[in-house]
C-alpha positions as a printed Julia matrix, in Angstrom:
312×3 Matrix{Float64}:
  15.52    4.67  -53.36
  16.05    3.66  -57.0
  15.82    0.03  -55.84
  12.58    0.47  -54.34
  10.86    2.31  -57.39
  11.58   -0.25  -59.67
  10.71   -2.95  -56.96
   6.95   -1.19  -57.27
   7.68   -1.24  -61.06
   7.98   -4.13  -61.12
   5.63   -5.73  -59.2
   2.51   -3.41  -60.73
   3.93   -5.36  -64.12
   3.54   -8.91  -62.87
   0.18   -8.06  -61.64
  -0.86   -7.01  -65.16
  -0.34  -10.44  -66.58
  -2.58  -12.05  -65.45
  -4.81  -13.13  -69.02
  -4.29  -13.42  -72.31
  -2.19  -15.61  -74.45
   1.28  -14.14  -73.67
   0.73  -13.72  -70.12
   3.51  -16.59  -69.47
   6.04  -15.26  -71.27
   5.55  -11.84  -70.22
   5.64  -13.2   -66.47
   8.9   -15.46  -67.17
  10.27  -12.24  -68.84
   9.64  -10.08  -65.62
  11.19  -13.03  -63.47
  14.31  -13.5   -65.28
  14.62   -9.91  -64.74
  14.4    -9.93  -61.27
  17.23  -12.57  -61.18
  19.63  -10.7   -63.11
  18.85   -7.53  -61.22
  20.48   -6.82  -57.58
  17.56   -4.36  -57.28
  14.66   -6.21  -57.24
  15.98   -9.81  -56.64
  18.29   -9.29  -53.48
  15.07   -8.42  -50.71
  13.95   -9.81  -47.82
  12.17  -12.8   -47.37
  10.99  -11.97  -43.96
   7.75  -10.58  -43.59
   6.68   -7.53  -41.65
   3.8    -7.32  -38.78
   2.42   -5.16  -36.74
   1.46   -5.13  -32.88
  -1.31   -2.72  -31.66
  -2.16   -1.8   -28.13
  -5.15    0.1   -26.03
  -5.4     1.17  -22.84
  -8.81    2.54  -21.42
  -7.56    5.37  -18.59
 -11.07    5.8   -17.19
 -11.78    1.62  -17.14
 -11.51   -0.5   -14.42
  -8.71   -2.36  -15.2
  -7.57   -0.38  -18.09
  -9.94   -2.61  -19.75
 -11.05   -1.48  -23.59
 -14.45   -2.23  -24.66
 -15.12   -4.46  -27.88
 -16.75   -1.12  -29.65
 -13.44    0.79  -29.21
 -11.55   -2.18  -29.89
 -13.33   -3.34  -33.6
 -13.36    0.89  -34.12
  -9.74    0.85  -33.84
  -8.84   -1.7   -36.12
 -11.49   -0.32  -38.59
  -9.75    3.35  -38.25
  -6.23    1.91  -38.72
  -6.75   -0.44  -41.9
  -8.29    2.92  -43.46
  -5.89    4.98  -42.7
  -3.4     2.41  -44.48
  -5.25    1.79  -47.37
  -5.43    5.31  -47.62
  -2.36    6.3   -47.5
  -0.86    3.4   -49.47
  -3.06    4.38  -52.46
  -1.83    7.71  -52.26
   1.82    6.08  -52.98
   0.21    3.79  -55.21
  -1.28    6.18  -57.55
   0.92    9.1   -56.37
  -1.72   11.72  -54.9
  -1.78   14.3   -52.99
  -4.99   12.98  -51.39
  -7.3    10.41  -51.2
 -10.76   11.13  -50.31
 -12.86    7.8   -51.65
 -11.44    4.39  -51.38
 -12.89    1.17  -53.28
 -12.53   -2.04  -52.1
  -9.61   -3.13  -53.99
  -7.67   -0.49  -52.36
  -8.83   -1.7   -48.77
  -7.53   -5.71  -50.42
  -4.16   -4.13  -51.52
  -3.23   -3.1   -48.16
  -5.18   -5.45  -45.9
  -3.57   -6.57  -42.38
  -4.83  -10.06  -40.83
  -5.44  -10.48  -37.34
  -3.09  -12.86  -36.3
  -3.3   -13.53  -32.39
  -4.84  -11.02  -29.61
  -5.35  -10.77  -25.89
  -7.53   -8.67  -23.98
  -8.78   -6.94  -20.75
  -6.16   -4.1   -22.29
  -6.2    -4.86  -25.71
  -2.98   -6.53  -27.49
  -3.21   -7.52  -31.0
  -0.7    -8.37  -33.72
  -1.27   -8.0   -37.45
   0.44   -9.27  -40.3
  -0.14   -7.78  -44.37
  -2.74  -10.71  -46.2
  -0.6   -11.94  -48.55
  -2.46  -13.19  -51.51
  -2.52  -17.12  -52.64
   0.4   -18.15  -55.65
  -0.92  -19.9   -58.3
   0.81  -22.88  -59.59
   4.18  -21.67  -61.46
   3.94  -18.18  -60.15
   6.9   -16.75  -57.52
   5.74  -15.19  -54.63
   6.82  -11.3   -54.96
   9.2   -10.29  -52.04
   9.74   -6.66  -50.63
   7.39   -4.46  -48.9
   4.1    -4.43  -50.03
   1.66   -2.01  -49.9
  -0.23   -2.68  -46.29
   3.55   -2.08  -44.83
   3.84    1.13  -46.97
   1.06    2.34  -45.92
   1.69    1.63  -41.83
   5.16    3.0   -42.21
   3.68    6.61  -43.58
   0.84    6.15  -40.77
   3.55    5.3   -37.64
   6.04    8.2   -38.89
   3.53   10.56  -39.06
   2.1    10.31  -35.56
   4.22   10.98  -32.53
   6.91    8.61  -31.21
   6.18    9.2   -27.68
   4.21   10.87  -24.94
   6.29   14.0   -24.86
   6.29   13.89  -28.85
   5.12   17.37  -29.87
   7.4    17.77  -32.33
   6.15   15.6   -34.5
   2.57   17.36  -33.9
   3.75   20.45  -35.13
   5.43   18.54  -38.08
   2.0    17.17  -38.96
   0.65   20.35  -39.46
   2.95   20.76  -42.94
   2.03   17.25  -44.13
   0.53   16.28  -46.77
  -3.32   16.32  -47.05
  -3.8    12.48  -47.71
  -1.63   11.99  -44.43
  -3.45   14.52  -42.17
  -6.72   12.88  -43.62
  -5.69    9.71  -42.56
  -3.88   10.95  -39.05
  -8.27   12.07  -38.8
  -9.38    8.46  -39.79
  -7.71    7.26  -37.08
  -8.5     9.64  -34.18
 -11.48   11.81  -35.0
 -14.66   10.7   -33.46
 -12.36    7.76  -31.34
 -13.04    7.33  -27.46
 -10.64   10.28  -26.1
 -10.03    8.31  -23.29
  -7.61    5.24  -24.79
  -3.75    5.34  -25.1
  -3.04    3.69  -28.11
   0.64    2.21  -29.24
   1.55    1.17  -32.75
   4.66   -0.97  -33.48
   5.62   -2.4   -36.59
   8.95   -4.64  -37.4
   9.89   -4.15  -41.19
  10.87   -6.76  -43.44
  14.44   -4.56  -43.24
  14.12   -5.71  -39.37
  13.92   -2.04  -38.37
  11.01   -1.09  -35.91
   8.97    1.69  -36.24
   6.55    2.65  -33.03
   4.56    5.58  -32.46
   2.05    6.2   -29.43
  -0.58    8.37  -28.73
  -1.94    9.49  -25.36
  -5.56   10.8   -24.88
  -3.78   14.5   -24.18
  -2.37   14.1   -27.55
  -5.25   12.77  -29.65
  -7.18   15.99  -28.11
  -4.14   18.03  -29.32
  -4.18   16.47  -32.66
  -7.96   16.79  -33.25
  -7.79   20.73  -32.36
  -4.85   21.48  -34.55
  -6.58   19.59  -37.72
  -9.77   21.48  -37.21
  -8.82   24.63  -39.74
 -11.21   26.3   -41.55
  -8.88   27.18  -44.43
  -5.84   26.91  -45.64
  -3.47   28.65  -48.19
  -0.58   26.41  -49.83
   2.33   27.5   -52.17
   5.86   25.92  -53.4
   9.01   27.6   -52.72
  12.61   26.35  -54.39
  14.86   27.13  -52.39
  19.14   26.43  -52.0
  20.65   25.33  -49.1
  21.87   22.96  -46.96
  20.21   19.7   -45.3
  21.19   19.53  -41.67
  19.53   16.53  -40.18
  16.85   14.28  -40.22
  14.8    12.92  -37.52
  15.06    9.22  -39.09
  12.06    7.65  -37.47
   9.92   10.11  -37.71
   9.03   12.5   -40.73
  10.99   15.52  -39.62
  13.88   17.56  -41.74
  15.66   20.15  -41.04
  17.42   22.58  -43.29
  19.38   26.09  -43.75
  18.4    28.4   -46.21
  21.48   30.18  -48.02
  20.17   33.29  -46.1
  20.72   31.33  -43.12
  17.14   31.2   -42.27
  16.65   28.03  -40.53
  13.26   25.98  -40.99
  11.99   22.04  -40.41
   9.1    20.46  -41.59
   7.68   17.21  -43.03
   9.1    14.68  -44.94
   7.2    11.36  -46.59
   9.0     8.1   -46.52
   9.57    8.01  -50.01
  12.34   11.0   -49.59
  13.95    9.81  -46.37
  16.62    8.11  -48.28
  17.43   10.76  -50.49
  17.45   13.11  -47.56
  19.89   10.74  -46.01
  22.17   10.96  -49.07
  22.28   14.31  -48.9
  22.84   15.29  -45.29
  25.2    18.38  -44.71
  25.61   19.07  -48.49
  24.13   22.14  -50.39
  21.23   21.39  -52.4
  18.27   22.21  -53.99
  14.85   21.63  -52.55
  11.39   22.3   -53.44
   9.03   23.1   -50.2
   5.56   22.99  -50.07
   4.33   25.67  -47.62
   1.0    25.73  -45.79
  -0.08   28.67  -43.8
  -3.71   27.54  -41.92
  -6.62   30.19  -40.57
  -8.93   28.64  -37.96
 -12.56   29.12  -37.52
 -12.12   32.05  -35.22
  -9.57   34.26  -38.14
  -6.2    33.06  -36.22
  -3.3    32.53  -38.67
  -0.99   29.64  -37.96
   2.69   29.88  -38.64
   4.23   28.5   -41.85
   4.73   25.06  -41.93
   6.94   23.27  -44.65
   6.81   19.61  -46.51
   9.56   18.56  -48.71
   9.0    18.03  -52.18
  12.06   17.2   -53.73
  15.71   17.1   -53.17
  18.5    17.23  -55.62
  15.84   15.77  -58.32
  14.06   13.35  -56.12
  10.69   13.7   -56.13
   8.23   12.96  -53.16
   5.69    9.85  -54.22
   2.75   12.12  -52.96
   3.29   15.12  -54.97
   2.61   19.16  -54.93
  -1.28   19.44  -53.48
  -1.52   22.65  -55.71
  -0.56   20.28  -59.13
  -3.84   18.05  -58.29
C-alpha cells in the first residue's frame, strides 16, 4: 500500500516538470530516486488491458447493434475517468469531468469482432519525449477499471455484491449509473481486465441484474454517518469489494471496501482493530427505509483514497 502511494507521488511530481529552467534537474532528481527506491523502481513493465463483451438476448444471433455498442464504450470510459479522478483528487464524488480527466484515464480500442460484440482495450499511454523514462506501474485508466470491475458483480448469481453496492461510495454508485442507466436492458455485458500484477479481475452483468441495479440506485434520500468502531476483521472477499467484520459486541456486519484499503484489510485479517465505517441508511420514493449498509473508511490508520462523503 505504501509502495503504491508514493508510486502516485511520484509520478504526479514528474508530471509537474514539465517547463521552466530547472525542469531537468528536477526530473533527473525524481529518476535517481526511483532507482534507489525498491518502491517505485521494482514494477511491472507489462501493461494491463481490458476485454469487453455484449450479448443482445432478444437479437437474432445475439447480435448487438452499433448504437448499443459505441453507448457502451462511451458509458465505460466515463465511468473510469470518473472514478479514477475520484482517487486522483481523493473525493467522495465526482459529478463534472473535464477533458483532461477523460485523457488521464483513456482506454484505446485495440482489436474487435462483432455479430456479439468482442473488444479489447488497452490504457493510451502518452508519447516520451527525448530523454524522458517512460513511468511504469498502474496508471490511472487501470485504477479506475479496477474500482469499476470490483464494484459490479462477479457473476450471474452475484447479489452479494449488489447489496454491497448499496454502502459504496457515492462517486462509485454514480459511476455503477453511468454505465447502466438509460443502457438497452436487454444486453449481457462481461468486463475482464488482466493487471500489470498479472491478476484478472472480471465482473458480468445480466439484463436481470442491470434491472436490479437500476431499482436499488433509484433512492430518494439518503442519511449517512461515521461510526469507529473495535473489532476484529474476519475476511475479505478479495476480488470483489466486500469485508466482513465482528464488532467487540459480537455484532457481525459486511459492507464495502475501495481498492485502495484491500491491502491493508489483507494485513489485518483476524486481528483486532480499529475501523472507521461509513453508514448509509436510504428511503425510497414511496417512504421505505433500507437497512444499514457499511463502507470502510479506515483500518488501523489507513485511510480510504475516496474519503468520508459527510467531510466534502
Amino acid at each position: 500500500m505504501v509502495g503504491r502511494d508514493l508510486r502516485h507521488l511520484h509520478a504526479k511530481a514528474l508530471e509537474n516538470t514539465r517547463g521552466g529552467p530547472l525542469a531537468a534537474i528536477r526530473r533527473a532528481s525524481l529518476m535517481a530516486a526511483s532507482d534507489s527506491m525498491p518502491e517505485l523502481s521494482h514494477l511491472s513493465s507489462h501493461s494491463s488491458d481490458v476485454e469487453i463483451y455484449l450479448r443482445d438476448e432478444n437479437s437474432v444471433e445475439h447480435a448487438v447493434s452499433a448504437n448499443d455498442a459505441g453507448d457502451f464504450l462511451r458509458r465505460v470510459q466515463r465511468a473510469v475517468a470518473r472514478l479514477a479522478k475520484a482517487r486522483r483528487s481523493r473525493l467522495a464524488d465526482v459529478v463534472r469531468l473535464s477533458a483532461e480527466d477523460f485523457q488521464l484515464a483513456r482506454f484505446n480500442v485495440t482489436s474487435a469482432s462483432f455479430g456479439s460484440l468482442s473488444v479489447k482495450l488497452a490504457p493510451d499511454l502518452p508519447a516520451v519525449e527525448e530523454g524522458e523514462v517512460r513511468l511504469t506501474g498502474p496508471g490511472w485508466a487501470e485504477i479506475g477499471m479496477v474500482e469499476l470491475i470490483r464494484a459490479l458483480p462477479e457473476s450471474a448469481v452475484d447479489d452479494a455484491s449488489i447489496d454491497s453496492l448499496l454502502g459504496a461510495s457515492p462517486v462509485v454508485r454514480r459511476a455503477v449509473s453511468d454505465l447502466v442507466d438509460g443502457m438497452n436492458a436487454q444486453v449481457t455485458m462481461q468486463l475482464a481486465l488482466k493487471r500489470q500484477s498479472g491478476e484478472t479481475l472480471r465482473s458480468q452483468l445480466s439484463p436481470n441484474q442491470t434491472r436490479e441495479i437500476r431499482r436499488r440506485l433509484d433512492v430518494a434520500r439518503e442519511e449517512r454517518q461515521v461510526a469507529r468502531v473495535r473489532g476484529r476483521l474476519d475476511g475479505l472477499r478479495t476480488r470483489r469489494q466486500i469485508f466482513y467484520f465482528e464488532t467487540k459486541a459480537g455484532v457481525e456486519i459486511h459492507g464495502y471496501v475501495d481498492d485502495s484499503l484491500i491491502e491493508a484489510v489483507k494485513q489485518n485479517l483476524d486481528r483486532e482493530v480499529d475501523v472507521a465505517l461509513e453508514i448509509t441508511i436510504q428511503r425510497s420514493h414511496s417512504g421505505k427505509t433500507s437497512q444499514k449498509h457499511y463502507r470502510l473508511l479506515s483500518v488501523a490508520g489507513h485511510q480510504s483514497d475516496i474519503p468520508d462523503s459527510l467531510l466534502t
